[in-house]
GULOTOR-987402 format. One record per residue: chain; x negated, y negated, z negated of N, C-alpha, C, O in turn; residue in one letter. Coordinates in steps of 0.1 Angstrom, whole numbers, plus 5000, padded with zeros to 4 digits. Each point is the difference from the previous one (the first is absolute). Example, Ala and Ser with C-alpha at 12.3 -4.5 7.8 and 13.67 -1.06 7.14 Angstrom:
<recs>
A	4868	5057	4922	5009	4988	5000	4991	4988	5000	4990	5000	4993	A
A	5014	4989	5014	4991	4989	5000	5008	4989	4992	4995	4989	4999	S
</recs>
This chain:
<recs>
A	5694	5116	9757	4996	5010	4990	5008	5013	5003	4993	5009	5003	X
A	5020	4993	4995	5011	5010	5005	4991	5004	5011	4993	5009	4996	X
A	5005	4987	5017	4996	5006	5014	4986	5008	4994	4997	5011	5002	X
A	4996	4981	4992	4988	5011	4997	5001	5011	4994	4993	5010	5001	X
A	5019	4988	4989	5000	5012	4993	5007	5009	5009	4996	5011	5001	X
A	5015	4985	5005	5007	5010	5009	4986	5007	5010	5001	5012	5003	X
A	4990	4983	5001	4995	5003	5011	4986	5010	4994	4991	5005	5007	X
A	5011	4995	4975	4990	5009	4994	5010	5011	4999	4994	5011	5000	X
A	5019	4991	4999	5008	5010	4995	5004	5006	5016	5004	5012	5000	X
A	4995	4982	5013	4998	5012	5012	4988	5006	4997	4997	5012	5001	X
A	4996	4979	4996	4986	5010	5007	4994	5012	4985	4992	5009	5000	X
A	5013	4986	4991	5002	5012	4990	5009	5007	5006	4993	5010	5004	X
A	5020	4993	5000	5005	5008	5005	4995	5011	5011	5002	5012	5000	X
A	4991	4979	5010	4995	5005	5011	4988	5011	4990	4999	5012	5001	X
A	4998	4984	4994	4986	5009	4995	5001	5010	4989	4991	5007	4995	X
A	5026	4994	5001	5006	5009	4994	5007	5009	5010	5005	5010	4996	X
A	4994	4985	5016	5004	5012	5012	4995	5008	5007	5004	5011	5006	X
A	4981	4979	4992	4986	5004	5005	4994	5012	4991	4990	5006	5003	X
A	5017	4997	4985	4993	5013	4988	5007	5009	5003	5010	5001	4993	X
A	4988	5007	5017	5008	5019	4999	5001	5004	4991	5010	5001	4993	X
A	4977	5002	5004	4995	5012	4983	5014	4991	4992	5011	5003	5004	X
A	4989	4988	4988	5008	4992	4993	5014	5005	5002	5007	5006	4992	X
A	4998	4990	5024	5014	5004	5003	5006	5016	5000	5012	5004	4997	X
A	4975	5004	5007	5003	5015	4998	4999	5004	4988	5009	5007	4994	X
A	4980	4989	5001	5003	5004	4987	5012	4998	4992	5006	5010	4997	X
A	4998	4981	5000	5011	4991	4991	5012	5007	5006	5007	5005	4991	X
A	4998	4996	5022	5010	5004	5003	5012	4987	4995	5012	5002	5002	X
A	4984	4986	4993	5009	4991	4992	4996	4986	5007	4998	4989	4993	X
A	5001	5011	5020	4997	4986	5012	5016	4991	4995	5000	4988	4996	X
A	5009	5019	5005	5014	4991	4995	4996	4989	4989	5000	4988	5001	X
A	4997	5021	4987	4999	4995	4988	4989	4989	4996	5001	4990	4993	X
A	4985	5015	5015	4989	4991	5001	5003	4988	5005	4997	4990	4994	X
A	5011	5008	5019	5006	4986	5006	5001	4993	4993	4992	4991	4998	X
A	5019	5014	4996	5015	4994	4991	4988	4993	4990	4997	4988	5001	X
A	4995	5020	4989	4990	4997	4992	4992	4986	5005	4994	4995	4991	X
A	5006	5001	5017	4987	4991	5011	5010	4987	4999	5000	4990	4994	X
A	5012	5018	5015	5009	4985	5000	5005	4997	4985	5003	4989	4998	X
A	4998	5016	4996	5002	4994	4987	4991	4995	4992	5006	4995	4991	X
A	4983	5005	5010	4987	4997	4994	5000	4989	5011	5007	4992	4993	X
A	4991	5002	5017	4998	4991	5007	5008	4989	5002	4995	4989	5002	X
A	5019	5013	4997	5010	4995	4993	4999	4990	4985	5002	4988	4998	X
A	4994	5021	4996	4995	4995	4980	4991	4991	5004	5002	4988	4998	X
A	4988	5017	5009	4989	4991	4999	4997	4988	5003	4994	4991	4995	X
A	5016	5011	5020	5004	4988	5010	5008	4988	4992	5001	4988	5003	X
A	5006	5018	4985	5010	4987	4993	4992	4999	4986	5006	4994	4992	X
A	4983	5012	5005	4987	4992	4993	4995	4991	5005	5001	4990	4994	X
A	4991	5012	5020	4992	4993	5006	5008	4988	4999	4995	4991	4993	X
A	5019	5006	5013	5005	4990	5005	5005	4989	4988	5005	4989	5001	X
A	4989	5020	4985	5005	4990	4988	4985	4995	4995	5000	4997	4988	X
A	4991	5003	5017	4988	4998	4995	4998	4985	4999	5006	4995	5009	X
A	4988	4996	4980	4994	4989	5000	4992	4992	5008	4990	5004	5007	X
A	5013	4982	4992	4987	4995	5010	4987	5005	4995	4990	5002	5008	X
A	5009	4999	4978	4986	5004	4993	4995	5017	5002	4991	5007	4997	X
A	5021	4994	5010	4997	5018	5000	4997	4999	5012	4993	5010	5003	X
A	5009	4981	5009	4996	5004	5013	4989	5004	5004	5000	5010	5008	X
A	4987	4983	4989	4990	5007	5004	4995	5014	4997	4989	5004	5005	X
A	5019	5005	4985	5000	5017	5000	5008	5005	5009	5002	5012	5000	X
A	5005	4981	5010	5006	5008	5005	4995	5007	5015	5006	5010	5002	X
A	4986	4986	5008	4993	5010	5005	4991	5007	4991	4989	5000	5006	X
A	5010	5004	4985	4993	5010	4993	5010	5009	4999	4998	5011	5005	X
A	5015	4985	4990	5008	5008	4998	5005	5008	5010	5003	5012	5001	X
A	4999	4974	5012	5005	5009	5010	4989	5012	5007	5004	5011	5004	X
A	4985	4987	4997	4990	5005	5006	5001	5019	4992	4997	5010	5006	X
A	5008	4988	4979	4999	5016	4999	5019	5004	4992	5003	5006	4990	X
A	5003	4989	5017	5014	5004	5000	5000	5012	5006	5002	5010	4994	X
A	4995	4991	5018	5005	5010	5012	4990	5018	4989	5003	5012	5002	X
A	4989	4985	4991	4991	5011	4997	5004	5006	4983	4999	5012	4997	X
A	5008	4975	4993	5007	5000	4992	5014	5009	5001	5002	5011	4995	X
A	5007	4984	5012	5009	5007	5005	4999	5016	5005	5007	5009	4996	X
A	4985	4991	5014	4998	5015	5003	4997	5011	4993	5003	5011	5002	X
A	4987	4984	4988	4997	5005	4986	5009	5001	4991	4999	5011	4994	X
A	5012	4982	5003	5010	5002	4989	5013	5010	5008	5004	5010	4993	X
A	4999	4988	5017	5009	5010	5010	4992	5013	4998	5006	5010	4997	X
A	4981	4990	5006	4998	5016	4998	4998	5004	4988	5003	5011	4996	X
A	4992	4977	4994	4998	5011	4989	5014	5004	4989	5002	5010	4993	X
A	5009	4975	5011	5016	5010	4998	5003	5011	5007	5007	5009	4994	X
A	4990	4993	5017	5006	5013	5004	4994	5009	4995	5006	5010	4998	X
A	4978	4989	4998	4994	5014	4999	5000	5000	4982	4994	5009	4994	X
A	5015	4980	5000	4996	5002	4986	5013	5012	4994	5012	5000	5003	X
A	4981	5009	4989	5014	5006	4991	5005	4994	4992	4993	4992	4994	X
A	5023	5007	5001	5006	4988	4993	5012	5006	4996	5006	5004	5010	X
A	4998	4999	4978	5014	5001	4993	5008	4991	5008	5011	5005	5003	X
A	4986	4982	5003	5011	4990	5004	4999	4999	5017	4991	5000	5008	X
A	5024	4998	4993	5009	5000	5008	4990	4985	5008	4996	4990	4994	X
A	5002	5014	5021	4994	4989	5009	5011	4993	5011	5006	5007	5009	X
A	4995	4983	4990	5008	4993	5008	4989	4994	5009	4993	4990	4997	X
A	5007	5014	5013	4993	4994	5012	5001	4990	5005	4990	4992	5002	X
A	5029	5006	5003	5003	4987	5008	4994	4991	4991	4992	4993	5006	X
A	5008	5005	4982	4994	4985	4991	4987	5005	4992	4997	4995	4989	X
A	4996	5015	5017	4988	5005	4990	4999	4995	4988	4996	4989	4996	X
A	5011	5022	4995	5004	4999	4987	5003	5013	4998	5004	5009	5008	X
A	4992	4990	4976	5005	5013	4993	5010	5001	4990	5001	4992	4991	X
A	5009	5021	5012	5010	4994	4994	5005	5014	4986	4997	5011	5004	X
A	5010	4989	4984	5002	5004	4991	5011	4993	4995	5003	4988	5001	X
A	5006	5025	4989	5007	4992	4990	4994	4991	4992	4988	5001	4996	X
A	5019	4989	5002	4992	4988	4988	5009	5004	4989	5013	5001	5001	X
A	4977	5002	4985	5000	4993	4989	5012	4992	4996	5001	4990	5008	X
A	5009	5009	4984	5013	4991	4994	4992	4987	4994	5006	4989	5000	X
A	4982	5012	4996	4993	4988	4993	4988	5008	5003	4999	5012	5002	X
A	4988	4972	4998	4989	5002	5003	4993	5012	4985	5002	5001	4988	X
A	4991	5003	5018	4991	5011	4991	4989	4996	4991	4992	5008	4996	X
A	5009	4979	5002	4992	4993	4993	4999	5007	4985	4990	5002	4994	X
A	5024	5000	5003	5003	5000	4981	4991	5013	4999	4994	5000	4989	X
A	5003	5010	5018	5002	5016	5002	4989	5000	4997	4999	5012	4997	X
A	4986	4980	4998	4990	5002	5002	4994	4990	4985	5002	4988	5000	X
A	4991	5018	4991	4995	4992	4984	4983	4993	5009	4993	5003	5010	X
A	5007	4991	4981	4984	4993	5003	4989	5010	4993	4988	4999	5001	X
A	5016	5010	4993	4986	5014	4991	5002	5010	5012	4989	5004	5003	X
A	5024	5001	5006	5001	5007	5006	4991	4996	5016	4993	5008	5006	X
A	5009	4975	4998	4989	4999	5010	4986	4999	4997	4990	5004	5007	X
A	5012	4991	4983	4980	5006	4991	4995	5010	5003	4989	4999	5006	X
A	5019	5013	4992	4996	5012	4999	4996	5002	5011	4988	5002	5001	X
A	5018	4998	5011	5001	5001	5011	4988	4995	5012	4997	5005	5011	X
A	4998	4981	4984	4991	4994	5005	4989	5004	4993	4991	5001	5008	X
A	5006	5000	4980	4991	5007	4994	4991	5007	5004	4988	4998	4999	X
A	5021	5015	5011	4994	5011	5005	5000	4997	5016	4990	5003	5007	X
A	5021	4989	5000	5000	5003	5011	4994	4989	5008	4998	5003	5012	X
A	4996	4983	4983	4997	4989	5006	4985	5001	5002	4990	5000	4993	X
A	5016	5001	5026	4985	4995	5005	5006	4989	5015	5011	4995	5003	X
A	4976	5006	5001	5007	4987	5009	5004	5009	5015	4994	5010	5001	X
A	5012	4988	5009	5009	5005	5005	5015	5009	4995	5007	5007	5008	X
A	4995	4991	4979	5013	5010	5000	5011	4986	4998	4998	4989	4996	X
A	5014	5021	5010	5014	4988	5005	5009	4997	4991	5007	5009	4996	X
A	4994	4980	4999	5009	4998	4990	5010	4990	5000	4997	4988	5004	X
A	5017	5017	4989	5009	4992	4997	4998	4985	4998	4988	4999	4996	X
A	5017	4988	5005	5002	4994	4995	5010	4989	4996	5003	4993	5009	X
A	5004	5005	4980	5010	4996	4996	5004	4983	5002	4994	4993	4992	X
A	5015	5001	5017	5002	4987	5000	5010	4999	4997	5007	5009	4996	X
A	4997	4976	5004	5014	4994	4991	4997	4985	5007	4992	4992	4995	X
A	5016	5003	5016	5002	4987	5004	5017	4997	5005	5008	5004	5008	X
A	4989	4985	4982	5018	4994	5005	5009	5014	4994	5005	5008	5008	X
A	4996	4993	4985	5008	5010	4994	5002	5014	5005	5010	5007	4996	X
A	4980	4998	5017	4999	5010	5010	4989	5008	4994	4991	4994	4995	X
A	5011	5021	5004	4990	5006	4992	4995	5008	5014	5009	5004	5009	X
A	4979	4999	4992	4996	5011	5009	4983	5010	4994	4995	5000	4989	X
A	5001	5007	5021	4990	5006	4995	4986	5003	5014	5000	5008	5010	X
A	4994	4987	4988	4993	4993	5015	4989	5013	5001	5001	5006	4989	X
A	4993	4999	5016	4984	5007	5004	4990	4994	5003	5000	4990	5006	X
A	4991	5014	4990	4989	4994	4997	4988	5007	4993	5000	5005	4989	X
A	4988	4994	5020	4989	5011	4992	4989	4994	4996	4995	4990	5004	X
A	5000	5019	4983	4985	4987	4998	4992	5002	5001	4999	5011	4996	X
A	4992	4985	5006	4988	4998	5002	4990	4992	4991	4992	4993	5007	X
A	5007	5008	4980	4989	5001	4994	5007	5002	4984	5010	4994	4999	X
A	4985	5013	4991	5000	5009	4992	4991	4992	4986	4989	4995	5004	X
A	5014	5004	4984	4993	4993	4988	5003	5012	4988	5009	4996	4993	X
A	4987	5014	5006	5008	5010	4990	4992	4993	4987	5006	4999	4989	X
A	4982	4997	5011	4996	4994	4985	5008	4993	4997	5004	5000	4989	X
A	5001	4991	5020	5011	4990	4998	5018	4999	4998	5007	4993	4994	X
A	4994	5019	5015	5014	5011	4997	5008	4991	5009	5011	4997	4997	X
A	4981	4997	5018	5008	4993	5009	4997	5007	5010	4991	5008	4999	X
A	5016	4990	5013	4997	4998	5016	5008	4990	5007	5011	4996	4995	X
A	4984	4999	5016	5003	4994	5008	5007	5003	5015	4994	5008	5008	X
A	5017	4986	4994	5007	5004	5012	4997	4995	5013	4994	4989	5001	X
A	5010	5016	5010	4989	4991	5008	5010	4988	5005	4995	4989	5003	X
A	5020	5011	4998	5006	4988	5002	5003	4995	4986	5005	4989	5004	X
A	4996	5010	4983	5010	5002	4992	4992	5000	4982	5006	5000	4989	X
A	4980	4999	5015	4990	4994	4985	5000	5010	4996	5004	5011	5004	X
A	4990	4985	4984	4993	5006	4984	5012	5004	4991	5004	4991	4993	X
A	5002	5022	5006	5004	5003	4993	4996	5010	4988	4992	5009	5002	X
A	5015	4990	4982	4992	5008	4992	5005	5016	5003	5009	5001	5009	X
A	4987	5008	4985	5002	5016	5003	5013	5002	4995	5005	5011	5005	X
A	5005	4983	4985	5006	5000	4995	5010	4991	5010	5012	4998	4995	X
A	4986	4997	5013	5014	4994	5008	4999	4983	5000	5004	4995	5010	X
A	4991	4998	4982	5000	4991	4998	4994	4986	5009	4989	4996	4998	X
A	5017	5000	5006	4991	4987	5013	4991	4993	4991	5004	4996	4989	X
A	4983	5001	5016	4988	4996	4995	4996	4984	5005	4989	4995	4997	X
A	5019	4999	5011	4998	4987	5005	5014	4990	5003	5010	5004	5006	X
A	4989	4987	4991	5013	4991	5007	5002	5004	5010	5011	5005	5000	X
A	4982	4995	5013	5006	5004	5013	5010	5014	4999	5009	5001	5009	X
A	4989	5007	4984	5011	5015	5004	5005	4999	4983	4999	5010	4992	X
A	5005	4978	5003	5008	5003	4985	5013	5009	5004	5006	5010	4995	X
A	4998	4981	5018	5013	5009	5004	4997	5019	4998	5009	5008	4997	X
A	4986	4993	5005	4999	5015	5004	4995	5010	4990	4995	4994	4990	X
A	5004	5023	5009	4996	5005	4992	4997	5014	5009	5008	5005	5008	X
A	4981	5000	4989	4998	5009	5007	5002	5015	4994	4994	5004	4990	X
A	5017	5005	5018	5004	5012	4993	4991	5015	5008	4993	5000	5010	X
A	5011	5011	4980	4995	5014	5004	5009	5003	5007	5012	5001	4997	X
A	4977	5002	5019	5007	5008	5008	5007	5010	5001	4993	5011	5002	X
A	5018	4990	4996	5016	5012	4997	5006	5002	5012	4997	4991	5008	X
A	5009	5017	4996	5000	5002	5014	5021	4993	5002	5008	5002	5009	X
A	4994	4989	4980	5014	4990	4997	4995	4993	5006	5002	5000	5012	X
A	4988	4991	4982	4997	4994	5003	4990	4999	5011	4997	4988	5003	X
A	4997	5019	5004	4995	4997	5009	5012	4999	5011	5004	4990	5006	X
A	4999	5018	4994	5015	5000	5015	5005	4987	4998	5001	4994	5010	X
A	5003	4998	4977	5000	4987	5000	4994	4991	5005	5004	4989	5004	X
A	4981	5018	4996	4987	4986	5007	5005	5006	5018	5000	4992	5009	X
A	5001	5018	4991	4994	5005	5015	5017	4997	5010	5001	4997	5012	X
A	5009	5004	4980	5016	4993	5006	5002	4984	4995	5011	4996	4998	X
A	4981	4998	5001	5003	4981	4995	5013	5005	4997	5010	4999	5007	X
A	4989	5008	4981	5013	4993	4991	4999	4991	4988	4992	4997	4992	X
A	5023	4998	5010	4996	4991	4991	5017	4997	4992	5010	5005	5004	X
A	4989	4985	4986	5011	5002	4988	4999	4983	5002	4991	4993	5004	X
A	5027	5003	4990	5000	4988	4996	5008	5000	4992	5007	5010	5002	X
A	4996	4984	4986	5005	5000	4989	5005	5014	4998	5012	5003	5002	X
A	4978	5004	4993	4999	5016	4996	5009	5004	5012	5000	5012	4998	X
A	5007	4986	5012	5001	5008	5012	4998	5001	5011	5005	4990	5006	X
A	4989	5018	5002	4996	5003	5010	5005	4988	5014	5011	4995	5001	X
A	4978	5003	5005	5002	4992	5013	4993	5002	5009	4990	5007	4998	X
A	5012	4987	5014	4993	5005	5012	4984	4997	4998	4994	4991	4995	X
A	5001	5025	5012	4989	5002	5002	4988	4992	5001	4999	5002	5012	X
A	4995	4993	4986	4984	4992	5010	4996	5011	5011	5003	5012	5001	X
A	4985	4976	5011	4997	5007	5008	4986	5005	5000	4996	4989	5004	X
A	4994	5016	4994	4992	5000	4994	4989	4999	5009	5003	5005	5011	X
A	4984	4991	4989	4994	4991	5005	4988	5017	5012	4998	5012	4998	X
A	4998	4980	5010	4996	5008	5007	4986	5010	4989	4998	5012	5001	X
A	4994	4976	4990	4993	5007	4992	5004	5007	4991	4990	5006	4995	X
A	5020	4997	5000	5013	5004	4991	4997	5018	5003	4994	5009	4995	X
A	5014	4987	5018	5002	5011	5009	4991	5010	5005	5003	5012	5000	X
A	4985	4982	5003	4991	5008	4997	4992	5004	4985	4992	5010	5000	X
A	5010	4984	4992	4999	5005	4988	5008	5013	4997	4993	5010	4996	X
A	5020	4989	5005	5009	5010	5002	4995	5016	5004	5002	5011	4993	X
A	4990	4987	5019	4994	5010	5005	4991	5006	4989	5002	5012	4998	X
A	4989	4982	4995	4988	5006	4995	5008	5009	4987	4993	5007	4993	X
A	5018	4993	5004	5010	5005	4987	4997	5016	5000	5001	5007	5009	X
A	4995	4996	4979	4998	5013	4999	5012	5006	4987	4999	5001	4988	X
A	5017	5001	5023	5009	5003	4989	4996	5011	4989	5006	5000	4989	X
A	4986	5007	5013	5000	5015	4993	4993	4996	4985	5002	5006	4990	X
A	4989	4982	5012	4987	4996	4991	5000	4982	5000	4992	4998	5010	X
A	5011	4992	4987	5002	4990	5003	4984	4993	4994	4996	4988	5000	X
A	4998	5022	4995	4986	4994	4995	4992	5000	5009	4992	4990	4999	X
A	5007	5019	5013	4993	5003	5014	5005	5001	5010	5005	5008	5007	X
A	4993	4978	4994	5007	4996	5017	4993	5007	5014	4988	5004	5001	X
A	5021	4997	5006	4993	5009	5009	4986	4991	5007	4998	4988	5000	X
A	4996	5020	5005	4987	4995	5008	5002	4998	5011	5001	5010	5007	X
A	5001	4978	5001	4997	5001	5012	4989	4985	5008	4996	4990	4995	X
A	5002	5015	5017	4993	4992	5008	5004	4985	4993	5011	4996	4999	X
A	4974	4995	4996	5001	4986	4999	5005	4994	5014	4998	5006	5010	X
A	5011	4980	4990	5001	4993	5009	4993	4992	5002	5002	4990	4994	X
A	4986	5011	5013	4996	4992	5007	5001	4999	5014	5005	5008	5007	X
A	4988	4979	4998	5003	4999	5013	4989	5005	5010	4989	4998	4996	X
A	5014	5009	5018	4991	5003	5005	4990	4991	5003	4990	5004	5006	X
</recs>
C-alpha cells in the first residue's frame, strides 16, 4: 500500500513540474512542494490506519489522491486569509483563544443568523466535546428545512437553527454562527482541555479544503469556486 501511494505522490509531482503557467505564475514552487509533501505525508498515515472493512475504498481513494492534493495546494496558495500558513505541515496557524468560544455565542443569536443566511453550500462552525477535549470542526450543508427551522450538515446531521443537535448521532455537538473567533478556531484545529488550551488537531484534507472556500469579509458567502470533480 505505502509503495503505491509513494509511487502516486512522484507522479503527482512530476505533473506539478510539468505546469509552467502554474510555476510562473505563483512565483511560490518552494511553498507548493512543501504543501504536496505534507499533504502526502497526512494522507499516507490515514491510509495506513484504515480497517479491514475499509479496504476495499482504498483504490478509490488512492486513484484520486494525486488530483485532491494538487487542488488543495493551489487553492491555499491562491486563497486570501487573515491566517498565518505554515506550509512545512499544511496548516493554518493563529493565536488561539484562552478557552474555546463556545460560551461567546446564545441560541436566539444563532437563530437569527441562520434565519437569513441558511442555504445549502455556506460553511459552518461546528461545536464538539469528546473525552473532555473541546474543539470546533468545519463543515458545510447541504440541505436546508426553513419551514422546519433546520439544516443539515453534510458530515455532522440535522441540526436546529438555533444550535441544537437533532439526532443521537451528533448529541455531542452544536452547531455555532460563523465569527471570524471562531472560525480561525475551526480553520487552526484548536482545541481546549479542561478549559485550557492544548495541542492543535490536524485537520483532514477535506477540512482544508473547506478552508479555502472561507469568505472572511462575509461568512454568509463563501467564495465560488470550481466544483471538484474528477476529470
Amino acid at each position: 500500500m505505502c509503495k503505491l501511494v509513494l509511487l502516486r505522490y512522484h507522479a503527482t509531482m512530476k505533473d506539478a513540474a510539468d505546469q509552467p503557467h502554474f510555476w510562473q505564475v505563483s512565483g511560490q514552487n518552494q511553498t507548493y512542494t512543501e504543501l504536496c509533501n505534507a499533504l502526502y505525508e497526512r494522507e499516507l498515515l490515514r491510509l495506513s490506519k484504515m480497517t479491514e472493512a475499509e479496504l476495499p475504498q482504498l483504490p478509490r481513494q488512492l486513484a484520486s489522491l494525486p488530483f485532491y492534493i494538487r487542488k488543495a495546494a493551489q487553492r491555499i496558495l491562491k486563497v486570501q486569509s487573515p491566517l498565518l500558513l505554515d506550509s512545512q505541515n499544511a496548516s493554518w496557524f493563529a493565536p488561539q483563544a484562552a478557552s474555546c468560544p463556545l460560551n461567546r455565542q446564545r441560541p436566539d443569536q444563532i437563530a437569527r443568523f441562520f434565519e437569513k443566511a441558511a442555504k445549502p453550500g455556506i460553511l459552518v462552525p461546528v461545536y464538539q466535546e469528546q473525552l473532555g477535549v473541546e474543539r470546533i470542526v468545519l463543515d458545510s450543508v447541504d440541505e436546508v428545512d426553513h419551514q422546519g427551522q433546520r439544516l443539515h450538515c453534510n458530515q455532522h446531521g440535522w441540526f436546529a437553527f438555533a444550535g441544537t443537535p437533532l439526532s443521537p448521532e451528533n448529541a455531542d455537538k452544536f452547531l455555532l454562527q460563523p465569527v471570524k473567533v471562531v472560525m480561525t478556531a475551526c480553520c487552526c484545529g484548536h482545541q481546549w482541555s479542561n478549559q485550557k488550551r492544548t495541542s492543535p488537531r490536524v485537520l483532514s484534507l477535506r477540512e482544508l479544503l473547506l478552508t479555502t472556500g472561507l469568505n472572511w469579509k462575509n461568512f454568509a458567502k463563501p467564495l465560488r469556486q470550481q466544483p471538484l470533480a474528477m476529470s
